[in-house]
C-alpha positions in Angstrom: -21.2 -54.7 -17.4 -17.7 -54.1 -15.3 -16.3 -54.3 -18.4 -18.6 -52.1 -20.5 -18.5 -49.5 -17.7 -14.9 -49.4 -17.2 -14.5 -48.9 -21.1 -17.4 -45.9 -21.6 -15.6 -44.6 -18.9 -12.6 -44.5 -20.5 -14.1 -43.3 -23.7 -16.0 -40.6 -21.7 -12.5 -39.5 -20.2 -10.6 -39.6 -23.5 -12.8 -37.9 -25.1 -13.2 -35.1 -22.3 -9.2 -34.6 -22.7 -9.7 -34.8 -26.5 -11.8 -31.9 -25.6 -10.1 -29.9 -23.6 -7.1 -30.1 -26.0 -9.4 -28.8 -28.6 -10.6 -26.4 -26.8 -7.3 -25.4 -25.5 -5.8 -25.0 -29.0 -8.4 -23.1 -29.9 -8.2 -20.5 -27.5 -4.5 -20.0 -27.8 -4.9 -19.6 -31.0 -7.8 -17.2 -30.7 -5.5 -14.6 -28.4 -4.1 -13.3 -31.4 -7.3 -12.4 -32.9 -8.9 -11.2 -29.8 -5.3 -8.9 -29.6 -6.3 -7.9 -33.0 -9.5 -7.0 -31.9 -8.4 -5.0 -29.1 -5.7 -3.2 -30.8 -8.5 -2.3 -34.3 -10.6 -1.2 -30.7 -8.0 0.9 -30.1 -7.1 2.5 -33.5 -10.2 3.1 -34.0 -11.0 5.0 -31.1 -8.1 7.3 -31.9 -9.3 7.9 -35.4 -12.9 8.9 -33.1 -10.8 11.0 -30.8 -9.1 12.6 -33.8 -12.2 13.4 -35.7 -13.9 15.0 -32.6 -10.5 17.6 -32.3 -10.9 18.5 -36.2 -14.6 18.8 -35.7 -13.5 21.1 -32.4 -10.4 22.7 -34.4 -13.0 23.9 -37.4 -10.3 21.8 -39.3 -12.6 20.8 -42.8 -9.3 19.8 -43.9 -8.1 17.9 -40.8 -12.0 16.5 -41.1 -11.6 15.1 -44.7 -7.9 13.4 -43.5 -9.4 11.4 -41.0 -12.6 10.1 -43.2 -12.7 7.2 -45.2 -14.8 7.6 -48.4 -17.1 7.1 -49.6 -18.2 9.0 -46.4 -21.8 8.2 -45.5 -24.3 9.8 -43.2 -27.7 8.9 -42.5 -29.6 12.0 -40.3 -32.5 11.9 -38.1 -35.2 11.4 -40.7 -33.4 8.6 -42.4 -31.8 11.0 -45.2 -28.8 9.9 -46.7 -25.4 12.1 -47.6 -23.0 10.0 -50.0 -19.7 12.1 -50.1 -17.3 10.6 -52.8 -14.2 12.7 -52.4 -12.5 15.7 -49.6 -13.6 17.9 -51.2 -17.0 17.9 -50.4 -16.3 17.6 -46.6 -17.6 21.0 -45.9 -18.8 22.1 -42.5 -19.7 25.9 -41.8 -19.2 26.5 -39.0 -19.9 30.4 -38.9 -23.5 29.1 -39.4 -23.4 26.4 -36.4 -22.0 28.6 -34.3 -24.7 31.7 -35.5 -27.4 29.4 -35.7 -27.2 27.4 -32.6 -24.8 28.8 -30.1 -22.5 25.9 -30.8 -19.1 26.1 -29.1 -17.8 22.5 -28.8 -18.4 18.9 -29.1 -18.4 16.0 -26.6 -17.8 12.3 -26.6 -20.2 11.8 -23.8 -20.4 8.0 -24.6 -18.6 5.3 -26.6 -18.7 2.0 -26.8 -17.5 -0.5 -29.5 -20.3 -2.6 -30.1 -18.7 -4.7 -32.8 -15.4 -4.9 -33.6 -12.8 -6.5 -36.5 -9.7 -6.7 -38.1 -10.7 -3.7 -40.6 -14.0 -2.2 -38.7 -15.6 -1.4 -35.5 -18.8 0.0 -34.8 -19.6 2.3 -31.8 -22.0 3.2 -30.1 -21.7 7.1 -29.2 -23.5 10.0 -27.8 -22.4 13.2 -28.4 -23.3 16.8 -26.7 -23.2 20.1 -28.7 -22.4 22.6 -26.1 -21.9 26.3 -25.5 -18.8 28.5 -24.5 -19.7 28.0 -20.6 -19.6 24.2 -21.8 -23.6 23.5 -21.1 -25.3 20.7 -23.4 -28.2 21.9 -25.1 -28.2 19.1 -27.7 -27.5 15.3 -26.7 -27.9 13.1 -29.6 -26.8 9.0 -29.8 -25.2 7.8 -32.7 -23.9 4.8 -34.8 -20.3 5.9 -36.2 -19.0 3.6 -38.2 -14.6 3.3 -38.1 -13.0 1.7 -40.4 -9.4 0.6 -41.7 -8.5 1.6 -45.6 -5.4 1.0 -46.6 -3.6 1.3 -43.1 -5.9 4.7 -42.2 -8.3 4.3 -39.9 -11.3 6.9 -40.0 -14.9 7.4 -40.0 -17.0 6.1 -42.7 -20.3 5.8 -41.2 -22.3 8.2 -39.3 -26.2 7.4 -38.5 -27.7 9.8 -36.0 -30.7 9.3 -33.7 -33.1 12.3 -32.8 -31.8 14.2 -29.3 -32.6 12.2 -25.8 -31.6 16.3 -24.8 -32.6 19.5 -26.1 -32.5 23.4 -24.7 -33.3 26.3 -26.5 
């Protein structure tokens, strides 16, 4: 049983370095993807950033650079918008700004929820808000980045009904 005992052992202990080796490899070789990850994170939080400044600047133009098409959005009864092409990227904002008071936009929360090479998901909440920069519409949201051809912009937008809403 000495014997026996001494050579499991052995086996165990081998195969716990055999283990750690693996293991080992594996996460050194999975910092470069997890860089990857962070650094997709990161692009596609600027393409986010840059969308909101457009969407701020009354740019439809500077909106439409930093979309990927087709450009989808699914609004808060489940109705979907397909737009092929820039051109039909068309926001007025005369009328948001009439019918609503609108001023600006926030980022009030985001959070990539899933995140690769060529796509990232976020998890967002957004505030419409008026000159004196009060809220009176907080809505979450599912934005959708992703990477086309080197450009990273928004391809997916599914928004929730308001958590937040003042007349």
């Amino acid at each position: 049983m000495g014997r026996l005992g001494a050579s499991g052992g052995r086996a165990r202990t081998g195969a716990l370095a055999l283990a750690i080796c693996f293991t080992a490899c594996l996460l050194g070789s999975a910092a470069p993807i997890l860089a990857q990850g962070e650094d997709a994170a990161s692009a596609a939080r600027g393409a986010l950033d840059e969308y909101i400044r457009a969407w701020n600047d009354e740019d439809n133009d500077a909106i439409a650079a930093i979309t990927n098409f087709p450009r989808i959005s699914i609004g808060l009864n489940g109705q979907i918008v397909v737009r092929d092409n820039p051109e039909e990227i068309v926001v007025d904002f005369d009328l948001l700004r009439a019918a609503e008071g609108w001023d600006h936009t926030t980022l009030d929360l985001v959070d990539a929820t899933q995140v690769s090479p060529d796509k990232v998901h976020f998890r967002v909440v957004t505030s419409r808000r008026r000159a004196d920069g009060s809220p009176y519409r907080t809505t979450p949201a599912l934005y959708v980045v992703t990477n086309q051809d080197g450009q990273w912009g928004l391809q997916v937008q599914s928004v929730l009904p308001p958590t937040f809403s003042a007349r």
